[in-house]
C-alpha positions as CSV (number, residue, x, y, z in Angstrom):
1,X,185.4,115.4,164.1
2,X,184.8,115.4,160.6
3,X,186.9,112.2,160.1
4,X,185.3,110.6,162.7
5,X,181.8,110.9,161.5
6,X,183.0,109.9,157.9
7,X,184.0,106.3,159.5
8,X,180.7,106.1,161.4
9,X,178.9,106.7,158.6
10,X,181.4,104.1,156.1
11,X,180.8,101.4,158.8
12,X,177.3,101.5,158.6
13,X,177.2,101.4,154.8
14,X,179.3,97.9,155.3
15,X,177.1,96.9,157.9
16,X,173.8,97.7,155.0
17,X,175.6,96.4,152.5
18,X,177.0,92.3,154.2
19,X,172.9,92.3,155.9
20,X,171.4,93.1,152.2
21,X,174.1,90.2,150.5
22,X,173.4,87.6,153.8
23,X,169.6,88.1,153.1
24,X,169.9,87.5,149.6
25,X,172.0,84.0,149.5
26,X,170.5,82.8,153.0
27,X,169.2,79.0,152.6
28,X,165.3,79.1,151.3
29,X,164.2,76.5,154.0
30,X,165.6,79.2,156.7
31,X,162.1,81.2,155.6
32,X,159.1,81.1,158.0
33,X,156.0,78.8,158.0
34,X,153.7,81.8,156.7
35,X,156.0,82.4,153.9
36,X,155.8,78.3,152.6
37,X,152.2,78.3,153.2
38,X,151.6,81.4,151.5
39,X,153.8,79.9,148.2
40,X,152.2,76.6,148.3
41,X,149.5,75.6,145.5
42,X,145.8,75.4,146.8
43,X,144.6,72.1,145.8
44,X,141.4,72.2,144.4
45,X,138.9,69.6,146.2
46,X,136.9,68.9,142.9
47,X,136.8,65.9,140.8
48,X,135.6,66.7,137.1
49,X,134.8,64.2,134.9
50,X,132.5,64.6,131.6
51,X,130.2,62.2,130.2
52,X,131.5,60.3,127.7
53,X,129.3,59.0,124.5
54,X,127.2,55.8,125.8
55,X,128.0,56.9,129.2
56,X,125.5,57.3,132.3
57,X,126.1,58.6,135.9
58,X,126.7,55.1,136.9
59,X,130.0,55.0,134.3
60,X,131.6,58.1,135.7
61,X,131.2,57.6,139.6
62,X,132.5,54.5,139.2
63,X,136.0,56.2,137.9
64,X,136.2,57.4,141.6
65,X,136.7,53.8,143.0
66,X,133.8,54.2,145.3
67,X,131.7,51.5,147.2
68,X,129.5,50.1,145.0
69,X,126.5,50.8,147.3
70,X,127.5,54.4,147.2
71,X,127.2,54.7,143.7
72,X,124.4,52.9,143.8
73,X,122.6,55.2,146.1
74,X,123.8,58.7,144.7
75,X,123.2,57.4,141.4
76,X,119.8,56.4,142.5
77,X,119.0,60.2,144.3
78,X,120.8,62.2,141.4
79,X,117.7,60.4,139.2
80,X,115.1,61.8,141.6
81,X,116.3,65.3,140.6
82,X,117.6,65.3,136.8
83,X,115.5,63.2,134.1
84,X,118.3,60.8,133.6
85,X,117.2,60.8,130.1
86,X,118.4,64.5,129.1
87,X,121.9,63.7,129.7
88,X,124.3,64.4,126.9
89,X,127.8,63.1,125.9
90,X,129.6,66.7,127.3
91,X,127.8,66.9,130.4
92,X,129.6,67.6,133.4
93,X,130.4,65.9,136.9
94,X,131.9,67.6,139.8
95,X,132.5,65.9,142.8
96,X,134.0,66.5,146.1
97,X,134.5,63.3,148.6
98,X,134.9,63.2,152.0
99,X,138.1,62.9,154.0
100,X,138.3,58.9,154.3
101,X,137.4,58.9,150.3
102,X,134.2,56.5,150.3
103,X,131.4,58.8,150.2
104,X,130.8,61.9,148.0
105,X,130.1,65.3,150.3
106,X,128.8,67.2,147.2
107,X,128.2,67.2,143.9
108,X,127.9,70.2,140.6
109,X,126.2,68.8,137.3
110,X,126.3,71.1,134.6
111,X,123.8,70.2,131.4
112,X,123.7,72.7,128.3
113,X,125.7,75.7,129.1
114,X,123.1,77.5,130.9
115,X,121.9,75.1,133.8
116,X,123.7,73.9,137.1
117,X,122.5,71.4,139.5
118,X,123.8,71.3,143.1
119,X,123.3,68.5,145.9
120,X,125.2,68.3,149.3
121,X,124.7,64.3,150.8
122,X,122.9,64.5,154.0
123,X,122.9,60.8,155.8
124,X,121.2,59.2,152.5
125,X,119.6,62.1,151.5
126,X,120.9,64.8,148.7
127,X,119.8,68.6,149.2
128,X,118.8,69.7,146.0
129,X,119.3,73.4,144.2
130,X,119.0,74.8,140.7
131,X,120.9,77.5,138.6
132,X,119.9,78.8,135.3
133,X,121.8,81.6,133.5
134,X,119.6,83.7,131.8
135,X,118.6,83.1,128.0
136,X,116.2,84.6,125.8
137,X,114.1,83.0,123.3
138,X,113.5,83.4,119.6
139,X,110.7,82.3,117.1
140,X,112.5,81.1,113.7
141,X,110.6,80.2,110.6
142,X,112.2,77.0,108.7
143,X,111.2,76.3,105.1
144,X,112.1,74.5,102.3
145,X,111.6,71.8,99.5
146,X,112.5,68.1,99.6
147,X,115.7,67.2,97.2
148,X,116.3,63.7,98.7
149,X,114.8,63.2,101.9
150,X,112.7,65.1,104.8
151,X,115.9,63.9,107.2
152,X,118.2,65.6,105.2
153,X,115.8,68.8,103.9
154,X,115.3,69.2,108.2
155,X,119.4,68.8,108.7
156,X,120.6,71.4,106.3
157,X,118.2,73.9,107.7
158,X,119.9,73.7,111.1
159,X,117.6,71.5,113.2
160,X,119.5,69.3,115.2
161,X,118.9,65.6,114.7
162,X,117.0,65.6,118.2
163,X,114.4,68.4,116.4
164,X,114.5,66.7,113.6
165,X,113.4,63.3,115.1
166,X,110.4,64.8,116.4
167,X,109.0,66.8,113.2
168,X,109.3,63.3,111.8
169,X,107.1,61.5,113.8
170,X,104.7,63.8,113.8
171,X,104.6,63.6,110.0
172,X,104.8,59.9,109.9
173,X,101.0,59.7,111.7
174,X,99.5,61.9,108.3
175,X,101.8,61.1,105.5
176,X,103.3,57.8,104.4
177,X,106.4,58.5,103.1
178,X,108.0,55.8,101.3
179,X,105.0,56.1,98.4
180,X,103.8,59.4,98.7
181,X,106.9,61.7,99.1
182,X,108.4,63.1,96.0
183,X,111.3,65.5,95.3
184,X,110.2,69.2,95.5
185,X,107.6,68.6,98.3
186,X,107.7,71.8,100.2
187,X,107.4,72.3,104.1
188,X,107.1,74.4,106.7
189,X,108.3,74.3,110.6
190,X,107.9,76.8,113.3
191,X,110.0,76.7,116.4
192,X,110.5,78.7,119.8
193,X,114.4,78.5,120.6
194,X,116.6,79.2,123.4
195,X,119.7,81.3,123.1
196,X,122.5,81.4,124.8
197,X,125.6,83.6,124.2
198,X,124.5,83.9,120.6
199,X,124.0,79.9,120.1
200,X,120.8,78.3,119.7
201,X,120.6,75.5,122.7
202,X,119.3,72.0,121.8
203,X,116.2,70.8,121.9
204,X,113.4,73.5,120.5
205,X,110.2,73.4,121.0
206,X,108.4,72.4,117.7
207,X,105.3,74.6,117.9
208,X,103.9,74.1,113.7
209,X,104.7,71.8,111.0
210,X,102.8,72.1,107.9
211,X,104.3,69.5,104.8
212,X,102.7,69.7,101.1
213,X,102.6,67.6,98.1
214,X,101.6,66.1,94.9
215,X,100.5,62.8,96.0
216,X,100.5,63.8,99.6
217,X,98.1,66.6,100.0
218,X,98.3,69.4,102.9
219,X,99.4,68.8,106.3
220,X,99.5,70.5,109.4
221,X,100.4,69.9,112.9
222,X,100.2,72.2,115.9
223,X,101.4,71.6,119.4
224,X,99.1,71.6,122.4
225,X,100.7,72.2,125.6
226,X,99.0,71.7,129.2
227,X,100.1,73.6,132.2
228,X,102.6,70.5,133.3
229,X,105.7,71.4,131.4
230,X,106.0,67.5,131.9
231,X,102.9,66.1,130.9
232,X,102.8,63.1,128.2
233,X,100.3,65.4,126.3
234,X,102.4,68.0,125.5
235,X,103.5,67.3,121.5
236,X,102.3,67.7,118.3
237,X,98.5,67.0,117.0
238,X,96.5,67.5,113.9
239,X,94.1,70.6,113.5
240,X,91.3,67.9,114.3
241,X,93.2,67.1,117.8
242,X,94.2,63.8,116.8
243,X,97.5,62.5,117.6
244,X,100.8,62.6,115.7
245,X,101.2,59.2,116.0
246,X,98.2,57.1,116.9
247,X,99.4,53.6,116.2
248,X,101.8,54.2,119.2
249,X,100.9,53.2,123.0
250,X,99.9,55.5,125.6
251,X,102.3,56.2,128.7
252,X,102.3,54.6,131.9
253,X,102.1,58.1,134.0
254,X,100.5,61.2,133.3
255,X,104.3,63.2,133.4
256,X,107.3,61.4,132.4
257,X,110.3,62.0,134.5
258,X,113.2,58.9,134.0
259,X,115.2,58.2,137.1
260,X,116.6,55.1,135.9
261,X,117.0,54.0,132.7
262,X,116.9,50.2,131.3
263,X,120.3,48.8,131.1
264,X,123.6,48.0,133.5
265,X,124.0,49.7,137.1
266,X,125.2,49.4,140.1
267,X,122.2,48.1,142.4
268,X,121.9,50.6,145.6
269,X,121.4,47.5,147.6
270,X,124.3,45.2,147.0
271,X,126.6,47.6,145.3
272,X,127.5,45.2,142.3
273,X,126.5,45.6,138.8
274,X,123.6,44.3,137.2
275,X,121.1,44.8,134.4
276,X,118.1,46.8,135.3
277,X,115.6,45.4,132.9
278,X,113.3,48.4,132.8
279,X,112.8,51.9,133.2
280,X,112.0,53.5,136.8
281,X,109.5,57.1,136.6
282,X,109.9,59.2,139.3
283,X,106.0,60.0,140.3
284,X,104.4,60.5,144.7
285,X,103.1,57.8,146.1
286,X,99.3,57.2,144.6
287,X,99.4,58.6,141.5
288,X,97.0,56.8,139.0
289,X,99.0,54.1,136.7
290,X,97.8,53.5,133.3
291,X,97.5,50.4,131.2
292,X,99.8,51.3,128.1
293,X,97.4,49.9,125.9
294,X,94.8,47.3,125.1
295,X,95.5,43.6,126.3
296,X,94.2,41.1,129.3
297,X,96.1,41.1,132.9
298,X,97.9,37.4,133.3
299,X,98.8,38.6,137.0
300,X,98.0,40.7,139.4
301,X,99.7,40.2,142.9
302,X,103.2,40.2,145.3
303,X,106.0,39.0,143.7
304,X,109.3,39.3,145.4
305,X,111.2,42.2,145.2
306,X,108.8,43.9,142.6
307,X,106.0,44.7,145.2
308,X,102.5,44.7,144.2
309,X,102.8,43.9,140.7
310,X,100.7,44.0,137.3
311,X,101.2,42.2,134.0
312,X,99.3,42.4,131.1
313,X,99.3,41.0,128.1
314,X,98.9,42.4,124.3
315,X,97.4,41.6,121.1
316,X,100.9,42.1,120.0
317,X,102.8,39.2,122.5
318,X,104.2,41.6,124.2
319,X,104.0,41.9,128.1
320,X,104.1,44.8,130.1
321,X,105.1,44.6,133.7
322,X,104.2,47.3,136.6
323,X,105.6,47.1,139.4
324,X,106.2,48.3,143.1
325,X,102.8,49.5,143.2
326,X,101.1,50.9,146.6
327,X,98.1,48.8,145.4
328,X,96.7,47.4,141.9
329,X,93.4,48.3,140.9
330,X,93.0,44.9,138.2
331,X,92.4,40.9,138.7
332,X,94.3,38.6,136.8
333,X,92.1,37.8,133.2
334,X,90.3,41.1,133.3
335,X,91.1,42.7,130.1
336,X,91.7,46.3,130.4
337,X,92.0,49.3,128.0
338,X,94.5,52.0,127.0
339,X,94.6,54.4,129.1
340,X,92.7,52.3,132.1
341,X,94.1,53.0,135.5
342,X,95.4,49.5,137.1
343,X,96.7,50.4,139.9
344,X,99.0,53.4,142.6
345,X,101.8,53.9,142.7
346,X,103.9,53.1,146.0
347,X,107.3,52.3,146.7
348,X,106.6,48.3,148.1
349,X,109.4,45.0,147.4
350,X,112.6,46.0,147.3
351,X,112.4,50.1,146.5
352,X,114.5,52.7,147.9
353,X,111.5,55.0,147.3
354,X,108.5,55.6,145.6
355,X,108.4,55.3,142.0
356,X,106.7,53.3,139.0
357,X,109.0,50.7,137.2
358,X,108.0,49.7,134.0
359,X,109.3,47.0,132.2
360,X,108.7,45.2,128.6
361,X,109.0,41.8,128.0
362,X,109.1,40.0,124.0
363,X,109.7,36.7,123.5
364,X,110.3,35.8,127.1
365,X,113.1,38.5,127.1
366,X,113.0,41.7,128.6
367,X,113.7,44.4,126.3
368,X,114.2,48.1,126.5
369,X,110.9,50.4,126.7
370,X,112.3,52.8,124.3
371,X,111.7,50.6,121.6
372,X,108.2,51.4,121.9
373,X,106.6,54.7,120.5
374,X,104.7,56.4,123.2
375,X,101.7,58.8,123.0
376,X,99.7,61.1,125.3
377,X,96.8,60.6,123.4
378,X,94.8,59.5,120.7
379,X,92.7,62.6,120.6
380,X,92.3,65.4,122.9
381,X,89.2,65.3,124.9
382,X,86.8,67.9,124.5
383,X,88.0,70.4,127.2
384,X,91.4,70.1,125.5
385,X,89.9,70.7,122.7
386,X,88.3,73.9,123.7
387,X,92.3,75.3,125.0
388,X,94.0,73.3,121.6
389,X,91.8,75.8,119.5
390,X,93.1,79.1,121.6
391,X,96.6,77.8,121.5
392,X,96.4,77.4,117.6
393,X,95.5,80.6,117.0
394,X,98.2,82.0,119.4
395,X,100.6,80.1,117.2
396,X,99.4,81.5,114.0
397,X,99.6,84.8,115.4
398,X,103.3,84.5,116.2
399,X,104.2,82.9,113.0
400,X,102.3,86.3,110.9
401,X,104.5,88.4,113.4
402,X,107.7,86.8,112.3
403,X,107.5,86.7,108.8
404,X,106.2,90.6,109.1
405,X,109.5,91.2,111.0
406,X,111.5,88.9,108.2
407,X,110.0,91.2,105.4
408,X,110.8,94.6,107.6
409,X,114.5,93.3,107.8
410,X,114.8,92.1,104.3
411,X,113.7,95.8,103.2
């Protein structure tokens, strides 16, 4: 009996023991579907592509190998959204295309750390949303004394070259430089930043700059701010309310949002590159468009694919062009002022919307926009006034409350 159940028991040991061996060397296609699927690598449906220095939206959809008029198109949308001209070298694209690989389904756009912009396409539509991680904002007290230059005084101290740029103009309205400035000038700047993770974010908001001298006297500038976070008035102006920079030309718009800049694209209608020779602003049909500055209107009428159209002419030579207006509000050889509405805008010619082009022309040549210096304003208006004198005083406050916490620490 005992003998018996000792070879029962042997055999099934074998029987373990060939079952465990055949399961270890058995062929590895032999294993089920769910076990392949389950080992395969998930593909992940995004495309990521950064913006490269002297880059644009336009440059890195048309990596993808997309129809032109799709590029064209999204390009054109993405604008309506993001103030094309915020985008950074660093930026990044995510896309996802569809299953035949012609049209995008969605995109991610990530600008600064801290912001992410989300659109799903919808026929020739783009649904829009907006994340922002949370940051918290500092007031920082800059000072110091001119050993070669205000640039490089502004540099050391941490400002970045953006900043920098904008402290300067300001400055350049009160005090001319290249004969007045001398080594051991002394200046002040106040700024509101952003942080993020311990890092200041770019672009600060310059809220005081004060600059003394010798040969240049005392300065200051304060910024005024109106409710529009966009609004060409927001900047910097002396205590009188006059503007940092009043040889400069007013804006076109009352908010300044770029949806296009001047240079090559790919044209939404035909899909093949060409040079846009201006600079669209996103802005709803009707809003009031303003002469940039002083000069006499040479036409006034339809012309082609630029809609309703106004040019006008300055002291200077130059010609400014506004076009797919809903209607102008000039004649040809009325002259008109700075700051004069001539005209709505609409979305009529050949627009995929409605928005304000704006173009430049020197010489017979179209140039780009950005060569000139724009302004809100010459001089806040007397209501402005009234809010500029509130919002100075706010500002002082805050500096005396940062340099009492700066003396606290230092003790």
């Amino acid at each position: 009996m005992n003998i018996g159940k000792h070879i029962l028991l042997t055999l099934i040991l074998t029987l373990l023991v060939i079952f465990s061996l055949y399961s270890l060397f058995q062929n590895p296609s032999k294993s089920s579907d769910a076990e392949q699927a389950a080992l395969a690598p998930v593909e992940d449906p995004w495309i990521t592509q950064t913006i490269p220095p002297g880059g644009s939206i336009f440059s890195v959809l048309a990596n993808l190998e997309l129809p032109g008029t799709e590029i064209g198109m999204v390009s054109w949308r993405f604008g309506e959204y993001i103030d094309v001209s915020t985008i950074q070298p660093g930026d990044t694209l995510r896309v996802i295309l569809n299953d035949t690989k012609d049209k995008i389904s969605k995109m991610m756009f990530v600008q600064e750390p801290t912001v992410r912009h989300y659109f799903e396409a919808q026929g020739d539509s783009l649904i829009y949303a907006r994340e922002a991680l949370p940051v918290y904002k500092r007031d920082r007290i800059i000072t110091g004394t001119l050993e070669t230059t205000l640039d490089a005084a502004l540099l050391s101290s941490g400002l970045s070259p953006a900043d920098k740029q904008n402290v300067n103009n300001g400055l350049e309205g009160e005090i001319d430089f290249q004969t007045d400035a001398r080594k051991g000038d002394s200046f002040q700047v106040f700024i509101e930043e952003r942080v993020f993770e311990g890092k200041a974010l770019p672009r600060a908001k310059i809220l005081y700059v004060s600059y003394e001298g010798e040969r240049t006297g005392f300065h200051e500038l304060f910024r005024y701010e109106s409710d529009d976070e966009e609004s060409v008035l927001n900047g910097l102006y002396n205590k009188e309310g006059k503007s940092n920079n009043a040889s400069g030309v007013g804006y076109p718009l009352s908010s300044i949002h770029v949806s296009s800049s001047f240079g090559r694209r790919l044209d939404p209608f035909t899909g093949g590159w060409a040079n846009h020779q201006g600079v669209d602003y996103r802005a709803a049909r009707g809003t009031p468009v303003y002469a940039v500055a002083h000069g006499t209107v040479t036409s006034a009428r339809y012309n082609g694919g630029y809609g309703n159209e106004v040019r006008i002419k300055h002291p200077s030579g130059m010609i400014t062009i506004y076009a797919h207006l809903q209607r102008s509000s000039v004649r040809a050889g009325q002259t008109v002022k700075r700051g004069q509405i001539i005209g709505r805008v609409g979305s009529t010619g050949r627009s995929t919307g409605a928005h304000l082009h704006f173009g430049l022309m020197s010489n017979g040549r179209y140039i780009n926009p950005n060569r000139l210096r724009m302004v809100g304003a010459e001089k806040l208006n007397k209501a402005q006034m009234a809010e500029f004198e509130l919002q100075k005083e706010k500002i002082r406050a805050r500096m005396q409350n940062q340099s009492n916490t700066a003396v606290a620490k230092a003790e």
